[in-house]
C-alpha positions in Angstrom: 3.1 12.8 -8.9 0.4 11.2 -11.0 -2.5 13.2 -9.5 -0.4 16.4 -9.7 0.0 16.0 -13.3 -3.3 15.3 -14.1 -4.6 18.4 -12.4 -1.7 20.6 -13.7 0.6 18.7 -16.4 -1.3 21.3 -19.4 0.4 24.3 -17.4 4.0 25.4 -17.7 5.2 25.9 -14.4 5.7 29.5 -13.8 1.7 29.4 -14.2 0.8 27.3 -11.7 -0.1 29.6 -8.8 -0.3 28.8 -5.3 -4.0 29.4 -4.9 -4.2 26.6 -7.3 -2.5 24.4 -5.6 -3.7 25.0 -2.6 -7.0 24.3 -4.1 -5.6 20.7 -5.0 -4.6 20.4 -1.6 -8.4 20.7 -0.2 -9.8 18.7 -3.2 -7.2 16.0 -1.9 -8.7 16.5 1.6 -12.3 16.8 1.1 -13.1 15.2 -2.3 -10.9 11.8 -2.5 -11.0 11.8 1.2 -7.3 11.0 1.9 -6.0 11.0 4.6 -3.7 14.4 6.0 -0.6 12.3 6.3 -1.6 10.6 2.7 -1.6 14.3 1.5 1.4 15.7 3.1 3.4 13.3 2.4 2.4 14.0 -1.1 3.0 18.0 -1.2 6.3 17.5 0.9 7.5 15.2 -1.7 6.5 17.6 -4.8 7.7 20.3 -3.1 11.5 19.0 -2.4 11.4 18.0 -6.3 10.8 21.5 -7.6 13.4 23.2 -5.1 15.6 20.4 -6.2 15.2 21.6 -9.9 15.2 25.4 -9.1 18.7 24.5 -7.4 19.9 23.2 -10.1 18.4 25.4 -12.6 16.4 23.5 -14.5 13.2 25.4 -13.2 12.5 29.4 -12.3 10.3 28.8 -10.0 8.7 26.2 -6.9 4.9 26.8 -7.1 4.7 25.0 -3.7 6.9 27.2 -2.2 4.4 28.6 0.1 1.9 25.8 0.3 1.9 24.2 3.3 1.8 20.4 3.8 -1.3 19.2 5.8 0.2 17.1 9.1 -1.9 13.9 10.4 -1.3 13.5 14.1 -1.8 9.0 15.3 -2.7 9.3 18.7 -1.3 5.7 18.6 1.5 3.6 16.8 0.8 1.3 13.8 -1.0 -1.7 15.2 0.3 -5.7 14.0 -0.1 -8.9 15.1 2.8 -10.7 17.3 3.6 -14.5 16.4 1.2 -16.1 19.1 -1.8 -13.9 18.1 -0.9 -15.1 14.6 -1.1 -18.9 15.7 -4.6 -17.6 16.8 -5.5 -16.7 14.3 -4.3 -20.2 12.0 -5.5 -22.3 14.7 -9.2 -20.6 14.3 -10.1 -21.2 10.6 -7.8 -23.9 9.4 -9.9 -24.0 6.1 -8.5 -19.9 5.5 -5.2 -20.4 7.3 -2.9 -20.6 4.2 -4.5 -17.8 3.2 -3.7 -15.3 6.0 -0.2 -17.0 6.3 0.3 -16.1 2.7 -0.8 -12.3 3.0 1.2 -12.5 6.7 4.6 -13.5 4.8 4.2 -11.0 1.5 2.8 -8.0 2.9 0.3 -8.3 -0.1 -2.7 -6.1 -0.1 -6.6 -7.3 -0.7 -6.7 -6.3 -3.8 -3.8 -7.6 -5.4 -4.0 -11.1 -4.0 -7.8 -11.2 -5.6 -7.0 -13.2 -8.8 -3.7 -13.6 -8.8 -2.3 -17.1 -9.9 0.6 -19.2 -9.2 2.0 -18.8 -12.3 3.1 -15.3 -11.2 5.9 -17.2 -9.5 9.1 -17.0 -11.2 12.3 -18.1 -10.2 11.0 -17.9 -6.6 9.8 -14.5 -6.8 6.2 -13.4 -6.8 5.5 -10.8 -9.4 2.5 -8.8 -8.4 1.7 -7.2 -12.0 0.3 -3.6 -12.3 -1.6 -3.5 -15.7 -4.8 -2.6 -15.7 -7.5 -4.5 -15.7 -11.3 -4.8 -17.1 -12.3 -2.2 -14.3 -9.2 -0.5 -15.9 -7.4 0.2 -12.4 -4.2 -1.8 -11.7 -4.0 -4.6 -9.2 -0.9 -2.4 -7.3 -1.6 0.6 -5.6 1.5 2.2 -6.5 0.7 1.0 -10.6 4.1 -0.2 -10.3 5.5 -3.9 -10.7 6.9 -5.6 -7.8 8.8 -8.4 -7.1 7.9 -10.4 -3.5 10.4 -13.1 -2.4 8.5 -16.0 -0.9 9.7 -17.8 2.3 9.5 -21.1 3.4 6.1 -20.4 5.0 4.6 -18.3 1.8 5.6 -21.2 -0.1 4.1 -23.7 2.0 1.0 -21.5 2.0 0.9 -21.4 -1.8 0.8 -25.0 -2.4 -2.2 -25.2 -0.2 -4.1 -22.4 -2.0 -6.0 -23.1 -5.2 -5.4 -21.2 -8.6 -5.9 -18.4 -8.7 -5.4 -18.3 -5.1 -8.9 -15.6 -4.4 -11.9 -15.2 -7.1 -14.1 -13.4 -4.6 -14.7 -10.0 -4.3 -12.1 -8.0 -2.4 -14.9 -7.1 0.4 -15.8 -11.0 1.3 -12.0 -11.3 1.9 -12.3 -8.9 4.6 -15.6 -10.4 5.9 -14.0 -13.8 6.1 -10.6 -11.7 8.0 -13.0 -9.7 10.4 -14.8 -13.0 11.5 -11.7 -15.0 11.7 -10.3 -12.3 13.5 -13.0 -12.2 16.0 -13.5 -15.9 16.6 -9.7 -15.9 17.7 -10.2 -12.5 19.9 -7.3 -10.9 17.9 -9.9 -8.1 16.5 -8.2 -5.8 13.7 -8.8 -5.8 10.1 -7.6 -7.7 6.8 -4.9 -4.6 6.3 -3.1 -5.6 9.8 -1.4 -8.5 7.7 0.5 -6.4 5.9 1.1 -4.3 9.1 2.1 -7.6 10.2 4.3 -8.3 7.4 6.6 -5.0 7.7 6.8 -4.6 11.4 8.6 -8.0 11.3 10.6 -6.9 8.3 11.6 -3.4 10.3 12.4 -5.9 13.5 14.4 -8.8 11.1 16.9 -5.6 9.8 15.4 -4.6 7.3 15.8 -0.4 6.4 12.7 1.4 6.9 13.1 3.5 4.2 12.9 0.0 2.4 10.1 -1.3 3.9 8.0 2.1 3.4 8.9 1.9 -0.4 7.4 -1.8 -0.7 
């Protein structure tokens, strides 16, 4: 709810009119680009909260009562990489192997593996922080902490990356994925790893609704 409040935490609620939040909607849309399931998701959710609290009385009103959510439509399912395109993958750069194994095995996103050091492992666990940093934007995109338990094979990784295990910039991680990527004819991008990461965890057991919230 953090962009909602921004736009409209000044306002007591029985203010906030729909035109307005339709407005927010577009802005969503047009200006920050997202994406129409990004942006549904996000009204659906705000909308169940406040006809949760006008059920229970705690509010007067739902100002996204009749705002409708924005529906994306994928022509085709969520793409990841199966074990032997994987292998491909190792057995093409060696040098960045432990690297793409690592991101494989966590599900971590480019951005929060750029910098992050092996003394973030505790116990085990791989605490991916959220503070901000000099750029003042957090290193999750969520902005909350999260705790990743490492495998055998994200431990084996780890001991053969250096520390911190990336100081590049975010974008030559993907340059070195997409090239990696293309000399083993898997194609895709650096963002199918975590893809990769929870369609196995979906197909091990694990509750969607788990998965989604990692």
């Amino acid at each position: 709810m953090k962009r909602f409040i921004e736009r409209f935490g000044h306002r007591p609620i029985d203010s906030i009119r729909a035109v307005k939040v339709q407005q927010y909607k577009r802005s969503r849309l047009l200006d920050d680009k997202a994406a129409k399931e990004t942006a549904g998701k996000k009204i659906r959710r705000l909308k169940a909260a406040f006809n949760r609290g006008v059920e229970w009385k705690e509010l007067d009103v739902n100002p996204l009562a009749s705002v409708k959510a924005p529906r994306g439509v994928r022509s085709v399912a969520v793409k990841f990489y199966d074990p032997a395109a994987m292998r491909r993958l190792y057995r093409a750069n060696p040098t960045q192997a432990p690297l793409w194994l690592f991101m494989a095995h966590t599900g971590l996103r480019r951005g929060e593996v750029i910098g992050l050091e092996k003394s973030s492992v505790v116990a085990g666990r791989l605490l991916v922080e959220s503070d901000p940093d000099e750029t003042g934007a957090g290193r999750t995109k969520s902005g909350k902490w999260r705790e990743v338990p490492l495998n055998r094979y994200a431990k084996w990784a780890l001991r053969h990356l250096p520390d911190p295990i990336v100081s590049v910039h975010k974008d030559t991680v993907s340059d070195w994925f997409k090239k990696d990527s293309e000399r083993a004819a898997v194609g895709g991008h650096l963002h199918l790893l975590r893809h990769t990461f929870c369609a196995h965890m979906v197909m091990g057991g694990a509750s969607r609704f788990a998965v989604c919230s990692f």
